[in-house]
C-alpha positions in Angstrom: 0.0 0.0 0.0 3.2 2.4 0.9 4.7 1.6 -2.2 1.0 2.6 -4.9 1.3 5.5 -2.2 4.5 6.8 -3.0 4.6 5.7 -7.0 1.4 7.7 -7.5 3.1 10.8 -5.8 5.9 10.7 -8.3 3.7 10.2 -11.0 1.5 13.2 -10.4 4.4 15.0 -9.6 6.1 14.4 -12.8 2.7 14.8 -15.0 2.1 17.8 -13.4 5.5 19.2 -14.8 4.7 17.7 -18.3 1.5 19.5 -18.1 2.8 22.7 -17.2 5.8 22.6 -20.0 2.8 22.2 -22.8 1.9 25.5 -22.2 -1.7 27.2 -21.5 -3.5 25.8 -24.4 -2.9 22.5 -23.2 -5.3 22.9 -19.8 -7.5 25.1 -21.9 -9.1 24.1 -25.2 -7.1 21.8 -26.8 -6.4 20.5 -30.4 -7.1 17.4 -32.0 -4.0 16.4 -31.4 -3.5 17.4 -27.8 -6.3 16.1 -27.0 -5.2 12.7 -28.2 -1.6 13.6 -26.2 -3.6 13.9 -22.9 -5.6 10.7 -23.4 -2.5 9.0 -24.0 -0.6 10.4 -20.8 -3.5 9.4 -18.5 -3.4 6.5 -19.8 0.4 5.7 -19.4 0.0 7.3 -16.1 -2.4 4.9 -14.7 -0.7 1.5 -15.8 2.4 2.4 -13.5 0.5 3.6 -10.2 -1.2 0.4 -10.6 0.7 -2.3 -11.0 3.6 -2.7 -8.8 5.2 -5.4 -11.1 5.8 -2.7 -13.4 8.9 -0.2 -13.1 7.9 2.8 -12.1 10.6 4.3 -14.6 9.4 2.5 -17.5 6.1 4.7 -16.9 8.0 8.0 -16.3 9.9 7.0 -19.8 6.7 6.7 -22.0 5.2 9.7 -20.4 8.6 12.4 -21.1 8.6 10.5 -25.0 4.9 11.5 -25.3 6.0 14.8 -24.3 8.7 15.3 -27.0 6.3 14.0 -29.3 3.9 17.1 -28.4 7.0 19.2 -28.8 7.9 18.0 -32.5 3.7 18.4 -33.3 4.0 21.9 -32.2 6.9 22.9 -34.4 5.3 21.7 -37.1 1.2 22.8 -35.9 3.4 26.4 -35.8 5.8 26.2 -38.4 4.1 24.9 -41.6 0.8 26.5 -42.1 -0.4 23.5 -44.3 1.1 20.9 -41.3 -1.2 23.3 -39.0 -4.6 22.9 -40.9 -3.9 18.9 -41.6 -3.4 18.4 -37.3 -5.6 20.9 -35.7 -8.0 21.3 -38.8 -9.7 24.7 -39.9 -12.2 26.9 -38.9 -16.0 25.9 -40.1 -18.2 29.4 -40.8 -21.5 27.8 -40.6 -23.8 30.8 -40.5 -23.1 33.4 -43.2 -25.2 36.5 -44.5 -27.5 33.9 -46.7 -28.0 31.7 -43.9 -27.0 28.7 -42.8 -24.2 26.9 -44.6 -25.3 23.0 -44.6 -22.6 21.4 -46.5 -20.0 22.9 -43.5 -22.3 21.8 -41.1 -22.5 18.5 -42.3 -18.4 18.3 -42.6 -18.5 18.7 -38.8 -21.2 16.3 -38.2 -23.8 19.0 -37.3 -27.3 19.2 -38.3 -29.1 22.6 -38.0 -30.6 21.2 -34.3 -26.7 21.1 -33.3 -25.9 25.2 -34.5 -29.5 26.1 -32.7 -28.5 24.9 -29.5 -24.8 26.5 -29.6 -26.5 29.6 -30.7 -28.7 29.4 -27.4 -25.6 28.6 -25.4 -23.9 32.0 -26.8 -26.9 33.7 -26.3 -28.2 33.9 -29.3 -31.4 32.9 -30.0 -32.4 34.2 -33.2 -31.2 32.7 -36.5 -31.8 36.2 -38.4 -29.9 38.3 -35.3 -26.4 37.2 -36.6 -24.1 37.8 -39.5 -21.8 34.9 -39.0 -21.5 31.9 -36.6 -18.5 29.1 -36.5 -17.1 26.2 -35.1 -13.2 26.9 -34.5 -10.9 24.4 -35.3 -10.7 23.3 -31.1 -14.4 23.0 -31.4 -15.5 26.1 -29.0 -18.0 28.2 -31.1 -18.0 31.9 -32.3 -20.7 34.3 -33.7 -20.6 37.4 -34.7 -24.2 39.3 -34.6 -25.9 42.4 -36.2 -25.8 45.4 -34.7 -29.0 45.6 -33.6 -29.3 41.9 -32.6 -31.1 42.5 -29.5 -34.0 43.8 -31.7 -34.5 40.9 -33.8 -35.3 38.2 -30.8 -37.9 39.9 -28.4 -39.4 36.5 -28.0 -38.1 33.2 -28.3 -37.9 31.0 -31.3 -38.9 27.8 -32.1 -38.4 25.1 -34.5 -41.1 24.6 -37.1 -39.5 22.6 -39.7 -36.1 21.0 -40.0 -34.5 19.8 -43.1 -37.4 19.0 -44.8 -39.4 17.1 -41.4 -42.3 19.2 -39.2 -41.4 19.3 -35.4 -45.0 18.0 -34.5 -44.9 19.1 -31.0 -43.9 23.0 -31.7 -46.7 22.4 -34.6 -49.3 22.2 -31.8 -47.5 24.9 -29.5 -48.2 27.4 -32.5 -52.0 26.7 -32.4 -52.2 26.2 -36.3 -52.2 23.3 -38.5 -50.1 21.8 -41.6 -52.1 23.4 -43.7 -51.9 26.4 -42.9 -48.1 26.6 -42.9 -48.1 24.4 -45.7 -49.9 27.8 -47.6 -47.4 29.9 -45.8 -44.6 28.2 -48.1 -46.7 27.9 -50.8 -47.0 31.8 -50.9 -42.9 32.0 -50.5 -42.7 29.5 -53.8 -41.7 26.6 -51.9 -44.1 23.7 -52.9 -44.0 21.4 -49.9 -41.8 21.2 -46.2 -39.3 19.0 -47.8 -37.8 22.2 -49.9 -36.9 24.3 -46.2 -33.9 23.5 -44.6 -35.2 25.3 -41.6 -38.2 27.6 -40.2 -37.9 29.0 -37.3 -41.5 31.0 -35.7 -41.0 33.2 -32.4 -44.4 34.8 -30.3 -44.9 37.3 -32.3 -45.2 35.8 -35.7 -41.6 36.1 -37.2 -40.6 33.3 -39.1 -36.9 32.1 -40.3 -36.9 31.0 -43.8 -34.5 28.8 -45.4 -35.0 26.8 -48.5 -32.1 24.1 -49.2 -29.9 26.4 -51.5 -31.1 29.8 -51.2 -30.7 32.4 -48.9 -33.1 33.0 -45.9 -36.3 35.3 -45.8 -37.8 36.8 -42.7 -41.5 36.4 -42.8 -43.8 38.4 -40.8 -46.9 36.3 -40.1 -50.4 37.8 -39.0 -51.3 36.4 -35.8 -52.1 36.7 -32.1 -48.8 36.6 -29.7 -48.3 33.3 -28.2 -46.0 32.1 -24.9 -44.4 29.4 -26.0 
């Protein structure tokens, strides 16, 4: 029992310095590849503190050689712009002046639900109340709004149709049928749901329209305020 005791003191001991000599980025939002560098270390970490049978320097080894490793990565991640984009990958603009960019989306294995909900989390709730939105290359996201963003989302939004399907529950929350938005579309020269990529409708009867391939129109619909 001594023995774990005093093998897992030198092995936090020496991760700790590890940690520290990758630099700030490396205990706040990491890379793809630094990411994979951490899982690796905890994992090399924990084999040692372990099993007795196993020489504590043989862990210390693998853990200082994963570190080098991190050190050759960065020279290149810094050096070589093309190295840089190939390890840590490239910003994705997901939300542009038309609207929202699908086929970025979909390289990043987001669907329109995903950017909603990121939007919320930035505070954002509106689709029309920015002017760009990404996903940087760590995976943290970024928007950029209008100017007069707080204007354009008095009340909140919800999702009406998404990529091509009705969200039957906000249906009923809105207090009118299919058919009726069915002649909403109709009127913007979209034949059926399965043309929008996504509709968005808030309280006060402003919708977000987005037909696959085209930019977005902000409809104004005639009706009484709702609470979601």
């Amino acid at each position: 029992m001594g023995l774990i005791f005093i093998r897992t003191i030198i092995i936090f001991v020496t991760l700790l310095v590890i940690m520290r000599l990758m630099g700030k980025r490396q205990i706040g939002e990491m890379q793809p590849f630094e990411l994979v560098i951490t899982l690796l270390i905890a994992e090399l970490a924990c084999i040692p503190m372990a099993d007795t049978s196993i020489p504590l320097l043989y862990g210390i080894i693998a853990i200082v050689t994963i570190y080098f490793l991190h050190q050759i990565v960065c020279l290149f991640d810094l050096g070589f712009k093309p190295m840089k984009a190939l390890l840590s990958g490239k910003p994705s603009i997901v939300l542009n002046k038309d609207g929202i960019d699908i086929t970025q989306l979909k390289k990043n294995n987001l669907d329109v639900s995903d950017l909603i909900e990121s939007l919320r989390g930035a505070g954002y709730f509106s689709l029309d109340a920015l002017d760009y939105a990404l996903y940087e290359a760590n995976g943290s996201f970024s928007a950029l709004p209008k100017k007069d963003y707080e204007s354009l989302q008095t009340s909140l939004p919800i999702i009406l149709i998404d990529e091509g399907k009705f969200d039957k529950k906000n249906l009923e929350r809105t207090g009118k049928d299919k058919d009726y938005f069915l002649g909403v579309l109709r009127e913007h020269g979209c034949k059926d749901e399965k043309k929008v990529l996504i509709m968005t409708i808030d309280g006060n009867g402003k919708a977000y329209l987005q037909k696959n391939g085209e930019k977005y129109q902000v409809l104004e619909l005639n009706w009484e305020e709702k609470q979601w």
